[in-house]
N, C-alpha and C positions, 0 to 999 in steps of 0.2 A: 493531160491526165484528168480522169474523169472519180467521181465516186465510183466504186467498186471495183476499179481497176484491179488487177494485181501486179506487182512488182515480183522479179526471179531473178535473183542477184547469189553468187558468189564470194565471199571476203578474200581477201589477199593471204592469210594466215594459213597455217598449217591442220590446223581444225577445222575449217571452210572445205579443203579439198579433202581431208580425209571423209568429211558429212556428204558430200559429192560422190566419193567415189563409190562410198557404202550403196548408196542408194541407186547406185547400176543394175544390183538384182531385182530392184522394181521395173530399171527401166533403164535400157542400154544407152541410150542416148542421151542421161541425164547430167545435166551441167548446174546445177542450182543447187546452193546450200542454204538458203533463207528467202522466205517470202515475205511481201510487206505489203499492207490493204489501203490502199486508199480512200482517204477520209474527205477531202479538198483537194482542189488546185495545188499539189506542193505539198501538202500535208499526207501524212503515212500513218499508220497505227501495226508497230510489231511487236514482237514478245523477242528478249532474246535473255539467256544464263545470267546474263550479270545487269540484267534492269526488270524482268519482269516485261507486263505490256506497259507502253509508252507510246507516245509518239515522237514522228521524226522528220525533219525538215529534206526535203531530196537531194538539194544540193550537199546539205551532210553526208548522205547514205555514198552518196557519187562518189566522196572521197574517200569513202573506206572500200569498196567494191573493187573486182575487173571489170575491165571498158565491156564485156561479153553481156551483161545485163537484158532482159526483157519485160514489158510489160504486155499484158495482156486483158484484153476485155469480155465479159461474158455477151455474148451476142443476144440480141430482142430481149433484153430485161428490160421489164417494165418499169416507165417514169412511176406507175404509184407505190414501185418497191424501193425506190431509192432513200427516199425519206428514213421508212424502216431501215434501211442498213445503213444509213449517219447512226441512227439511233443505236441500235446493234453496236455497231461501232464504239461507241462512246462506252455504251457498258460495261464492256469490257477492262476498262481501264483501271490500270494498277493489281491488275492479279500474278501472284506469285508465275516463275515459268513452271514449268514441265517436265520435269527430267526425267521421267517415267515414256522416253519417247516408243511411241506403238504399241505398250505394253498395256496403258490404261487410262481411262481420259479422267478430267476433275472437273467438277463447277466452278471452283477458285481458283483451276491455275490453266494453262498453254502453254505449247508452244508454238513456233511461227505459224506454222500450218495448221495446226488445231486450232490459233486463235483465228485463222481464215474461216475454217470450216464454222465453228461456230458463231461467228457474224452472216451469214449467210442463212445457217440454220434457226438463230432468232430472229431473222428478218423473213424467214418461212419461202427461200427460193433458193430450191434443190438445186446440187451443184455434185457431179462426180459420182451421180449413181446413186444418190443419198448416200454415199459411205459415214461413218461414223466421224468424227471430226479428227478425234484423236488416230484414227487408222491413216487421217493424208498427210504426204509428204511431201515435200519442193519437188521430189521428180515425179508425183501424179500430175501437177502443173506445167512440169517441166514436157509432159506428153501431149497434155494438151496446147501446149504453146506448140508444139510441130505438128499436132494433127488439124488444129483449127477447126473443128465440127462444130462447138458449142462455144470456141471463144477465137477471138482472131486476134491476133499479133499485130499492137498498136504501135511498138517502140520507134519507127520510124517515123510516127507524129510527133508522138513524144520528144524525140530530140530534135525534132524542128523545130518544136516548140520553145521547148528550153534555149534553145539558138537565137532564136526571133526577141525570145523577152530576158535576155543576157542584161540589158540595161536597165530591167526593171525588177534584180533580183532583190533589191532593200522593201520593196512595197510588197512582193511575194512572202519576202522574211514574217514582217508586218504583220501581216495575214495571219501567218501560219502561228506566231506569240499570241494574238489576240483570241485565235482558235483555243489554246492551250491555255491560257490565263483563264478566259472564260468559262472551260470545264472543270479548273483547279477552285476556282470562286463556287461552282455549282456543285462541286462536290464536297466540297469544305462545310458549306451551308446546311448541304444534308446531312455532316455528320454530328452537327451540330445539333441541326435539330433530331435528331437519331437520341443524341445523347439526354438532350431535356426530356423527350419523352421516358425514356428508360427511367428517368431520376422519379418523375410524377408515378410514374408506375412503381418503381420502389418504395416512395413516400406514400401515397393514396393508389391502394389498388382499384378502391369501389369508384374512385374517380378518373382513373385511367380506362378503364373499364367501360363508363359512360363514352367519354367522347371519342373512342377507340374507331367506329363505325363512322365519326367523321374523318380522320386520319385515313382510315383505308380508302374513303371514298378517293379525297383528296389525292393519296395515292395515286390512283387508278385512272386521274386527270392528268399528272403529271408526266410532261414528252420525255425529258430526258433522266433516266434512272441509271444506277448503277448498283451492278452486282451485290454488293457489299452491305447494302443497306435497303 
């Protein structure tokens, strides 16, 4: 599993295959009721009804899924785009879902497939005809995982893989915490200082005011941002 992979999974539940079946008028062949982005080795980033985006460990998702799952890769994407799309990635995090599905997209919210689209779309590499983020759904993915033109069908690495490093699923875990703790630390901090500022600006406008142009700078240096702030 690489960054930018996608994940095309199914849930077990009754709401999974009704979201499946629906989406046959996009695409006859479609099997997939949730998409999920990869961020690391193991690490996921989705949006779903009852968490918002988050991330998610694989071997978690594995047990809630059918065995019928795929991943898939976009073909000749550029190593200097990858970076941008961890980052992408990360931004996203913690926005309301989308219940609004196809009907109208948000800055604040997604869902599975609009939160793809728009990791993609801030990372500035066109995916699906440019379509609109909130227009894609698990079976526009689900076409191109059988047409393979622009993305090829990885899943039988993938579960090699997962096979091969069965014994080293507690250091994978590891990883995937210290991923998550690390963005929870990074994001804390900014709302922190989000919030001191606001105070100085409520207290002293003529003094927020001044150093305002060094804050934006600082901004504008800073890799890892999020939406929110």
């Amino acid at each position: 599993m690489q960054l930018g992979d996608i994940m095309l999974v199914r849930g077990t539940g009754v709401i999974s295959a009704s979201l499946s079946a629906a989406q046959k008028i996009i695409y006859s062949k479609s099997r997939s009721s949730h998409v999920l982005f990869c961020l690391s080795d193991g690490c996921f980033i989705h949006s779903t009804g009852d968490g918002g985006v988050h991330l998610k460990f694989v071997l978690d998702e594995l047990e809630e899924i059918k065995d019928n799952w795929r991943i898939i890769r976009l073909k000749h994407l550029p190593q200097s785009k990858k970076n941008a799309l961890a980052l992408a990635g990360f931004y996203f995090l913690d926005q309301s879902y989308n219940h609004k599905f196809l009907i109208s997209g948000s800055e604040h919210k997604a869902f599975c497939s609009e939160l793809v689209g728009k990791i993609y779309q801030r990372a500035n590499v066109p995916i699906l005809g440019n379509k609109a983020p909130h227009r894609l759904t698990p079976a526009h993915f689900d076409r191109e995982a059988d047409r393979q033109v622009m993305w090829k069908d990885v899943t039988g690495d993938c579960k090699d893989y997962l096979k091969e490093h069965e014994d080293s699923v507690d250091e994978h875990r590891l990883m995937y915490n210290t991923l998550n703790i690390s963005l929870r630390r990074n994001k804390y901090i900014a709302e922190k200082k989000t919030e001191v500022w606001e105070s100085i600006r409520a207290i002293d406008p003529e003094m927020y005011n001044k150093i305002k142009p060094l804050l934006d700078e600082a901004n504008m240096r800073k890799q890892v941002k999020f939406w929110d702030q």
